[in-house]
NUBATI-519896 format. One record per residue (C-alpha): chain; x, y, z. Coordinates in steps of 0.001 Angstrom, whole numbers, m for minus. Layout:
<zapas>
A, X, Y, Z
...
</zapas>
This chain:
<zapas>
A, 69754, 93036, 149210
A, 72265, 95122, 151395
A, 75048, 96549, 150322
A, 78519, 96607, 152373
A, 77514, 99976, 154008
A, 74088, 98483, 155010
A, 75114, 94887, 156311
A, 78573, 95354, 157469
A, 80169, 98128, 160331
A, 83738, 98137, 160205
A, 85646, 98445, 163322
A, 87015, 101869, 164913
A, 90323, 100745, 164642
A, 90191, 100585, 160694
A, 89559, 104414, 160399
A, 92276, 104849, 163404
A, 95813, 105520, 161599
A, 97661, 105304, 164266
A, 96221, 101495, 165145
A, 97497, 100687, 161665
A, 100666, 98805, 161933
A, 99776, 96553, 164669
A, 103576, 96164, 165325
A, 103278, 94335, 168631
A, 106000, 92173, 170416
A, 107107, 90586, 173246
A, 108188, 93526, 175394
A, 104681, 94761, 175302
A, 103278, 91365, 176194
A, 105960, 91085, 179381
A, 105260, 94883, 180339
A, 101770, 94867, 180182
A, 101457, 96821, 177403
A, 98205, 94822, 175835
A, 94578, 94670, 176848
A, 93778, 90963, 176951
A, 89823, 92135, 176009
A, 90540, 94203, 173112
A, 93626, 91792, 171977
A, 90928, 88907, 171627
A, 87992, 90824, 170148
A, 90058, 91031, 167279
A, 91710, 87552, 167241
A, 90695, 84672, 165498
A, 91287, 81048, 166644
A, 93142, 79779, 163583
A, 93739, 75798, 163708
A, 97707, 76648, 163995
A, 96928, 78358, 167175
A, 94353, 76427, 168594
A, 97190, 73511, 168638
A, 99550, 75690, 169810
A, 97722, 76580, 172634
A, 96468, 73311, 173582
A, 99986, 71702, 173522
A, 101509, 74234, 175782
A, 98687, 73981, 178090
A, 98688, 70354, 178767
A, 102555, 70823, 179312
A, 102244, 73665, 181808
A, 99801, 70880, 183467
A, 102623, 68195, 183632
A, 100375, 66364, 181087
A, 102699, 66022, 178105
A, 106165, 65367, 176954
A, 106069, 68387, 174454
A, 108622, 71066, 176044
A, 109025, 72727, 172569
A, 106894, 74200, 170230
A, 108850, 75807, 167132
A, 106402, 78340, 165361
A, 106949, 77428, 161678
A, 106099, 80551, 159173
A, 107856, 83573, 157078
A, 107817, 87009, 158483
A, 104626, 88552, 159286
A, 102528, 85192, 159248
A, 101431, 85166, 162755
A, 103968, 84010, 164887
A, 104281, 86837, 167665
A, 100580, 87189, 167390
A, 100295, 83623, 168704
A, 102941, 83564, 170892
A, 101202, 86927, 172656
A, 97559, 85187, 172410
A, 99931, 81875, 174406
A, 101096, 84587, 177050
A, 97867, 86211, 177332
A, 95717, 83196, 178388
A, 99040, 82075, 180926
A, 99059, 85644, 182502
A, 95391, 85728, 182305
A, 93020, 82464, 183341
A, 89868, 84260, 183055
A, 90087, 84488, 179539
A, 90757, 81071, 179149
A, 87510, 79798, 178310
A, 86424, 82326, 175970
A, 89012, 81805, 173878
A, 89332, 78059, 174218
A, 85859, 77185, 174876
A, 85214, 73860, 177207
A, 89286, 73078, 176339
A, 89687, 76197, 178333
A, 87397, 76092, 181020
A, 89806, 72510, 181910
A, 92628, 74604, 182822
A, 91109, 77439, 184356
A, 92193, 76757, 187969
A, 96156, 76330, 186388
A, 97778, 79671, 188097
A, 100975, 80125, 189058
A, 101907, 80856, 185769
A, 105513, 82457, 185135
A, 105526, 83818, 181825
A, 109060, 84746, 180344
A, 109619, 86368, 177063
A, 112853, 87642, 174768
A, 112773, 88932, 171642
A, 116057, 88611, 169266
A, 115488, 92895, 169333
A, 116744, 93481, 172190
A, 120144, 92717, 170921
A, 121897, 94494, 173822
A, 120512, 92412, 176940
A, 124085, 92819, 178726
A, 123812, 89281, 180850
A, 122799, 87100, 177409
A, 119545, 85690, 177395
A, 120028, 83018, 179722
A, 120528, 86168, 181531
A, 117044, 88144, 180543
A, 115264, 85227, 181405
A, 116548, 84675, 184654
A, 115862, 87880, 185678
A, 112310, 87928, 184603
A, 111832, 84811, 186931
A, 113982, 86742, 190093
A, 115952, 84774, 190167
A, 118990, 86456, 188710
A, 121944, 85361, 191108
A, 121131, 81858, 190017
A, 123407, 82345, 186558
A, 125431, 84694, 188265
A, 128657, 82370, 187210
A, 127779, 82883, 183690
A, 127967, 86307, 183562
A, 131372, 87680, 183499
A, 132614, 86574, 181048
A, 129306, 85687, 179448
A, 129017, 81820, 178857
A, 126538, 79204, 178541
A, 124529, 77049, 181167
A, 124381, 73687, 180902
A, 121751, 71290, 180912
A, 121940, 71120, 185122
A, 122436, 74896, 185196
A, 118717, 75466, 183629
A, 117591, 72746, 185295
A, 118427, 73895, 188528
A, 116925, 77806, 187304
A, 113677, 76104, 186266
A, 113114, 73195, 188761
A, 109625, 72766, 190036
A, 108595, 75698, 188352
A, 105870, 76321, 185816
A, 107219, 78151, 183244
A, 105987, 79347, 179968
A, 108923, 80890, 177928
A, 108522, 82428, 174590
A, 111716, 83244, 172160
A, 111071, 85645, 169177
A, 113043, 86789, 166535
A, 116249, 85255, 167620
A, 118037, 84914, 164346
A, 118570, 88568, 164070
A, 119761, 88754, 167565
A, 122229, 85998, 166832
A, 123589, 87699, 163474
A, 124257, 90559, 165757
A, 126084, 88459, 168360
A, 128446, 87076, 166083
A, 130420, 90560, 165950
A, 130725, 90160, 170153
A, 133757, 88355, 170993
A, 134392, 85767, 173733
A, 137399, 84778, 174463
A, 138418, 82758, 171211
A, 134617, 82381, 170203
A, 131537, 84832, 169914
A, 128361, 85527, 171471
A, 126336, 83414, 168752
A, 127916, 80153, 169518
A, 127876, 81285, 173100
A, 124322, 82138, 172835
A, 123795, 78720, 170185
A, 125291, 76435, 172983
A, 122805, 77904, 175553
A, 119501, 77096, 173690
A, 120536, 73637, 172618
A, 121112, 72946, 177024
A, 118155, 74361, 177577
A, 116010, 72480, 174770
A, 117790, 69258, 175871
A, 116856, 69748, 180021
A, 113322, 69840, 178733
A, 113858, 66379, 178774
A, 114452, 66045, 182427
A, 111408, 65642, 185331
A, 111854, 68296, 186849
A, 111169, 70468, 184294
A, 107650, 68777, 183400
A, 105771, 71888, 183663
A, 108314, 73884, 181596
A, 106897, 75048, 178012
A, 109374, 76256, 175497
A, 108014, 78521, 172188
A, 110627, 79287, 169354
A, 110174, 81342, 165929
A, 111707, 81097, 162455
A, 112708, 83417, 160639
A, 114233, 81349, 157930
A, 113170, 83005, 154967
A, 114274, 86705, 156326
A, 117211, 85685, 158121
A, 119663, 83068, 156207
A, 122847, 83580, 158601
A, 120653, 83492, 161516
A, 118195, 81039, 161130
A, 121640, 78863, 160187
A, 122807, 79311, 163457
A, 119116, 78925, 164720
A, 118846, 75676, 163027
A, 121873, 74089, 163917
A, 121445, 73726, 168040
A, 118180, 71700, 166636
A, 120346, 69550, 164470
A, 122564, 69227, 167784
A, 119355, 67883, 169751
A, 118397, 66067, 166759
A, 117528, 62884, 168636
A, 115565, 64193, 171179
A, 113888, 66904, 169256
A, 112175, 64091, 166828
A, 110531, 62390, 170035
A, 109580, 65315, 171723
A, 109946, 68920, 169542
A, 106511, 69976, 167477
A, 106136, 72307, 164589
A, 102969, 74616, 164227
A, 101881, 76912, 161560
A, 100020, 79600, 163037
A, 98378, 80572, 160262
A, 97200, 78697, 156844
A, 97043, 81996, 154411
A, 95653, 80164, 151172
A, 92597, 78445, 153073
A, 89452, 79779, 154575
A, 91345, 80959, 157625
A, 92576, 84095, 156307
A, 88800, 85256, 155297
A, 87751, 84661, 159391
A, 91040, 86460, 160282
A, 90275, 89480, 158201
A, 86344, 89696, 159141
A, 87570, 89027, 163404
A, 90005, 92074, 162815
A, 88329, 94334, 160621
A, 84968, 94421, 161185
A, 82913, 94866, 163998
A, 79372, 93234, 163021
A, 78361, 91529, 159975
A, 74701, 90177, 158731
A, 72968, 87414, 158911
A, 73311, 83827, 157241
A, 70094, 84640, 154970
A, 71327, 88117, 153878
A, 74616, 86777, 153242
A, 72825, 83908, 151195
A, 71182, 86854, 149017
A, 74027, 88343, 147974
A, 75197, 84986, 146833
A, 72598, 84279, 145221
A, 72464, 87493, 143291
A, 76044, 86902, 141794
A, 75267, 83338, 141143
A, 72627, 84583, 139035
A, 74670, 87302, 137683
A, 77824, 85127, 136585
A, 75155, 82696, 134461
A, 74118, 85470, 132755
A, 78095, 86304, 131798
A, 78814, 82367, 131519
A, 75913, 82487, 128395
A, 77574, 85316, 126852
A, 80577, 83137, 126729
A, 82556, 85968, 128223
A, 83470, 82942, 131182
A, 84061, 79621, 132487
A, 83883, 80304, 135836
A, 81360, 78235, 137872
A, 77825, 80384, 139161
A, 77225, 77433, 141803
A, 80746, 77041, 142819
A, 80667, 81194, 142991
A, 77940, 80885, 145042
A, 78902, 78662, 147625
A, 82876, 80369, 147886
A, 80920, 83703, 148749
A, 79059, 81631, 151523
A, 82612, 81019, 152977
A, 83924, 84488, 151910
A, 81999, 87037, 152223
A, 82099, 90200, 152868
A, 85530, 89410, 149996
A, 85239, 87910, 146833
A, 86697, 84397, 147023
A, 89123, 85576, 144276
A, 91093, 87199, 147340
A, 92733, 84585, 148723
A, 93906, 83074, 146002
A, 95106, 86540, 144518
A, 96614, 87694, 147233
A, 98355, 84498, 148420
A, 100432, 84610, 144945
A, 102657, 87298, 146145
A, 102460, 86013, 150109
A, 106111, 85155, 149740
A, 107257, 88005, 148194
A, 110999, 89470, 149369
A, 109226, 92193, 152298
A, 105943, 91398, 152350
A, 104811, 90124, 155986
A, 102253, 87971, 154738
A, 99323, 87711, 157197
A, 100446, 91163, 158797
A, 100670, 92610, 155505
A, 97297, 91493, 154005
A, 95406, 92694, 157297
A, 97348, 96149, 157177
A, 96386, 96265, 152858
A, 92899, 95117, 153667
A, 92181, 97428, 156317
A, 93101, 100563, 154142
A, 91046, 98821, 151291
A, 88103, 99058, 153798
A, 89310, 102482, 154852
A, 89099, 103356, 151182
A, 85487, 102278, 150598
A, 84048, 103830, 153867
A, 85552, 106993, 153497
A, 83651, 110207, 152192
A, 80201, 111564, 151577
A, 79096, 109276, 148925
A, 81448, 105767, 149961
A, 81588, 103503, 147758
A, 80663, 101072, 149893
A, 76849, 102164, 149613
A, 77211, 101060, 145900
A, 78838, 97487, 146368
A, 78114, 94133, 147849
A, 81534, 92820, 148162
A, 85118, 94239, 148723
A, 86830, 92846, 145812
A, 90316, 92424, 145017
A, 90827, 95533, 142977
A, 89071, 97933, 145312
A, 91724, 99991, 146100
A, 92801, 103745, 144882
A, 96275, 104190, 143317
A, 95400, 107802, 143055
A, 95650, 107791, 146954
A, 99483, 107876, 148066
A, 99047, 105461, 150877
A, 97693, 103118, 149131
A, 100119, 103910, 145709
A, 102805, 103250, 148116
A, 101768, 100069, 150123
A, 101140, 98060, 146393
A, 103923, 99655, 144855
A, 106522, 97794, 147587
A, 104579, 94757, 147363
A, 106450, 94777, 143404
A, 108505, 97716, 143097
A, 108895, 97080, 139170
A, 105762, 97686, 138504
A, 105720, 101139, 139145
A, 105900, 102542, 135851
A, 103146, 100452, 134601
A, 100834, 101441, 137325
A, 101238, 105467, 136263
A, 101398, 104809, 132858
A, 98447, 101681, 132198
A, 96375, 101920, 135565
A, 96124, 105045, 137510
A, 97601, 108646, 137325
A, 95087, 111177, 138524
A, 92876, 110558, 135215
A, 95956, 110500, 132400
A, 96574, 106570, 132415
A, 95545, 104197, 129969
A, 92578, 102967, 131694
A, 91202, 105759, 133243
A, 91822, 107229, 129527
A, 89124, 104581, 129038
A, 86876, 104747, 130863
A, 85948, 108183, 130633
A, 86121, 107981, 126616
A, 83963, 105055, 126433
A, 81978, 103336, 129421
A, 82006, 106549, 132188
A, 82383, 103936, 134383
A, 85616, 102270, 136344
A, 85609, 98896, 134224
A, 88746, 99698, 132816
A, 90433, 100382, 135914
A, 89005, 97757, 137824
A, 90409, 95203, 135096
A, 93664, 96759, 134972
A, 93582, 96477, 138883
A, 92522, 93048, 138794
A, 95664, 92054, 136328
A, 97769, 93999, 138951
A, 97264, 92070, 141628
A, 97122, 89197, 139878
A, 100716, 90160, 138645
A, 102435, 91033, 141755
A, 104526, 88076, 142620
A, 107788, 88539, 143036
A, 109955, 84998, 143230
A, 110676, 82344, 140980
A, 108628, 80131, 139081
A, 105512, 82748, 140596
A, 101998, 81847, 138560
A, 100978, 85706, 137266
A, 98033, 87071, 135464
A, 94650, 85959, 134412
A, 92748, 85166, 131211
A, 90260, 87199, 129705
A, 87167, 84973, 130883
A, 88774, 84862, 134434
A, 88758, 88532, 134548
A, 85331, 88874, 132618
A, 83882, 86350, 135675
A, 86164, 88453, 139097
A, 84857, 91248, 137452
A, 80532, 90237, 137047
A, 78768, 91918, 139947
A, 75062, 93032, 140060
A, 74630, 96221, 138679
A, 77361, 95966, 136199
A, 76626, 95524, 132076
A, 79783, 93009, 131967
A, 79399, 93757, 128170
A, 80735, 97111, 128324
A, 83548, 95681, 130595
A, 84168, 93147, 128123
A, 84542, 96151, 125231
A, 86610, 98185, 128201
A, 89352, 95359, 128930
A, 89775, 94756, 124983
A, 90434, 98439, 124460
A, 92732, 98212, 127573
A, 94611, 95192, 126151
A, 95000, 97268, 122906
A, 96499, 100786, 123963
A, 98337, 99315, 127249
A, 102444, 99652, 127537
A, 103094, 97110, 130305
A, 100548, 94485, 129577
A, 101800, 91164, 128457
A, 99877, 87757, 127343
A, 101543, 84679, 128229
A, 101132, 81532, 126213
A, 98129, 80201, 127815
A, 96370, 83931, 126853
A, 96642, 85053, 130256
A, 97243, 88655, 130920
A, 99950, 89784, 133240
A, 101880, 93077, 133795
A, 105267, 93274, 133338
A, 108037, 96053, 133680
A, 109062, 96632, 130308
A, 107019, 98078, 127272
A, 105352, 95682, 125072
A, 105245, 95705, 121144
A, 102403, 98713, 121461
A, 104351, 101042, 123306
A, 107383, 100286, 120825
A, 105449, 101097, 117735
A, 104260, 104277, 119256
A, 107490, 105541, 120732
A, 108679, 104423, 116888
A, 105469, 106582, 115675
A, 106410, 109817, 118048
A, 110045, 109710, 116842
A, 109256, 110610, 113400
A, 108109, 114414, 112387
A, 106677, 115602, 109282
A, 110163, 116097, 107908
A, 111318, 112548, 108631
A, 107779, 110762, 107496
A, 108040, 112567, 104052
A, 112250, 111313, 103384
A, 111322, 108142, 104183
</zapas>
């Protein structure tokens, strides 16, 4: 059986720290800033953009009444990634197939594609951007009425711009672009409503015939943005009627399914093995969680283990449901965010003369290093409150809780990779948020071949004695909090008093 180092080669780009935002947008898509190959190694065809991109094609072929496409997903789940995939495959017809497959290969001979592209950044586009996007098509003069003073097109104004043409036009970010334009003054009005007024023309002319080939893509920000999005929102309400026959939402990406395991493996990893080595590891936790489920340490399912690492692997399947807990956290880009934690997890375990990748078979949730500062620092803003718990409970160079632990009693990292376990587990950050994990949930994430889940059993008990931060709920699950508990009371009650003090009471 293989472990990660032997089965699994992670990408270049994971070790790379400069490839490690992945901040990409529109103006790198319009000024050729992106190799199409590399772009789509690393890209996975999630269901959200495979109907993205075969709605917009069949428009730019004049074969459906579908004009607008409104990318439907908080910040950092995948919306300018599939708007620049959509751009890619116009600009680029070669590709088409390979990324579309026989859907592709249909549409292959569609050129004369204009692709036009504004992002709500570039808040200081001095003609508007009716304005940006006539220029991109050259054919500036056309608005040249609407100018000075800036004010909307109407419906036969863009129609007239964007007769006969095929057009693919792709709008990002625009509710920060349209809080900004609410400070700009026209006339008795401002550049928002200005700006408001424009889109809802140009939504409605998708209507007309002569714009058959023309293929609008909006984003929503809604959950970052309130004053924008409002703005955003209401030149839909405005087209209200014709948006319900013709307008279609699309979630790019479906975080708390399956889709976010092939996402992660497209991105971060370069090869991976085999179906029957894949099946071996499976089996080998199967066989290990039965083992743990007779203790009565768990209730967690070997077969149902077994077939979730099938789907998973090279994660745990506890991932995804883990990680999508805190997905809507205030901050927290969701997809963007997991790939950029994810590939500094896999950093992690690659990294040094004896990885500790050569010693496991999959990269669970916990496997990260709070004694590393990147890594401190990219959980810690995932939950700011938690901080103190983390250096006092979890990790702080070897004087925590549960590193206390482990070195006292198991010389191993069960401690700490229960207390990290709990962590994540705890890290949501909005109302009504399900946090922490039971002791036979933790006992069954935690069984792995290899490990004597007995002595992690006798390691999390010792944790859930001496820890400050930890918390049980009323259903017995275990959750981190940022206050101190009952134990940390009674000792800072136990410090307070000296010899002096003990003996006159």
């Amino acid at each position: 059986m293989k472990t990660l180092y032997e089965a699994c080669v992670p990408r270049e780009s994971v070790f790379d720290e400069k490839r490690r935002e992945d901040v990409l947008d529109l103006t790198d898509l319009i000024e050729g800033r992106i190799n199409p190959e590399s772009f789509f190694e690393e890209s996975y065809l999630t269901n959200g953009m495979e109907i993205l991109l075969k709605t917009a094609f069949k428009r730019l072929a004049g074969e459906s009444e579908t004009g607008l496409i409104k990318l439907t997903q908080s910040m950092g789940g995948g919306k300018t990634h599939n708007m620049i995939a959509l751009g890619l495959l116009a600009k680029y017809p070669q590709y088409r197939k390979k990324v579309m497959g026989d859907f592709g290969e249909k549409y292959v001979n569609l050129s004369e594609i204009k692709v036009v592209a504004f992002t709500g950044r570039e808040s200081d586009a001095p003609f508007g951007i009716w304005g940006a996007i006539a220029e991109q098509l050259g054919k500036r003069d056309i608005f040249k009425d609407y100018y000075s003073p800036l004010r909307a097109p109407g419906q036969s104004a863009w129609v007239n711009l964007l007769k006969d043409e095929t057009v693919l036009i792709l709008l990002d970010e625009l509710p920060p672009y349209l809080e900004n334009a609410k400070s700009i003054a026209i006339g008795d009005s401002n550049l928002a409503v200005v700006t408001t007024t424009a889109l809802a023309n140009l939504f409605n002319a998708l209507n007309k015939p002569e714009l058959s080939r023309v293929c609008v893509v909006i984003s929503d920000l809604r959950a970052t943005y309130e004053s924008g999005s409002e703005l955003l929102q209401s030149s839909f309400k405005e087209l209200e009627g014709e948006i319900d026959r013709f307008a279609m939402n699309v979630e790019p990406v479906r975080i708390n399914s399956d889709e976010i395991y092939h996402i992660l493996r497209k991105k971060l990893f370069k090869s991976l093995p085999n179906e029957n080595e894949i099946n071996q590891i499976a089996i080998a936790y199967k066989e290990k969680l039965e083992e743990t489920k007779q203790l009565g340490f768990t209730m967690l399912s070997p077969d149902q283990l077994y077939t979730w690492i099938k789907d998973s692997y090279p994660f745990h399947p506890s991932t995804r449901d883990l990680y999508a807990r805190f997905k809507e956290n205030p901050g927290f880009q969701q997809t963007r965010g997991l790939i950029r934690l994810m590939r500094a997890m896999i950093s992690q375990l690659w990294r040094g003369d004896e990885p500790l990748a050569r010693r496991k078979y999959l990269v669970n949730p916990y496997d990260f290093d709070l004694n590393d500062s990147e890594m401190l620092t990219m959980i810690t803003q995932i939950k700011p409150s938690l901080s103190n718990a983390i250096a006092h409970d979890i990790a702080s160079n070897g004087r925590a809780v549960a590193e206390t632990i482990d070195r006292e009693m198991t010389k191993t990292t069960d401690a700490q990779d229960a207390a990290k376990l709990v962590l994540v587990s705890s890290l949501a950050d909005v109302p009504n948020a399900v946090l922490g994990l039971a002791p036979g949930e933790i006992l069954g994430y935690l069984t792995e071949p290899g490990r004597d889940i007995t002595l992690t059993k006798k390691a999390l008990e010792e944790f859930t004695f001496r820890a400050w931060y930890l918390f049980t709920d009323r259903d017995g699950k275990l959750f981190f909090q940022n206050t101190k508990n009952l134990i940390a009371e009674l000792n800072s009650l136990v410090e307070s008093y000296d010899n002096e003090t003990a003996k006159r009471n």
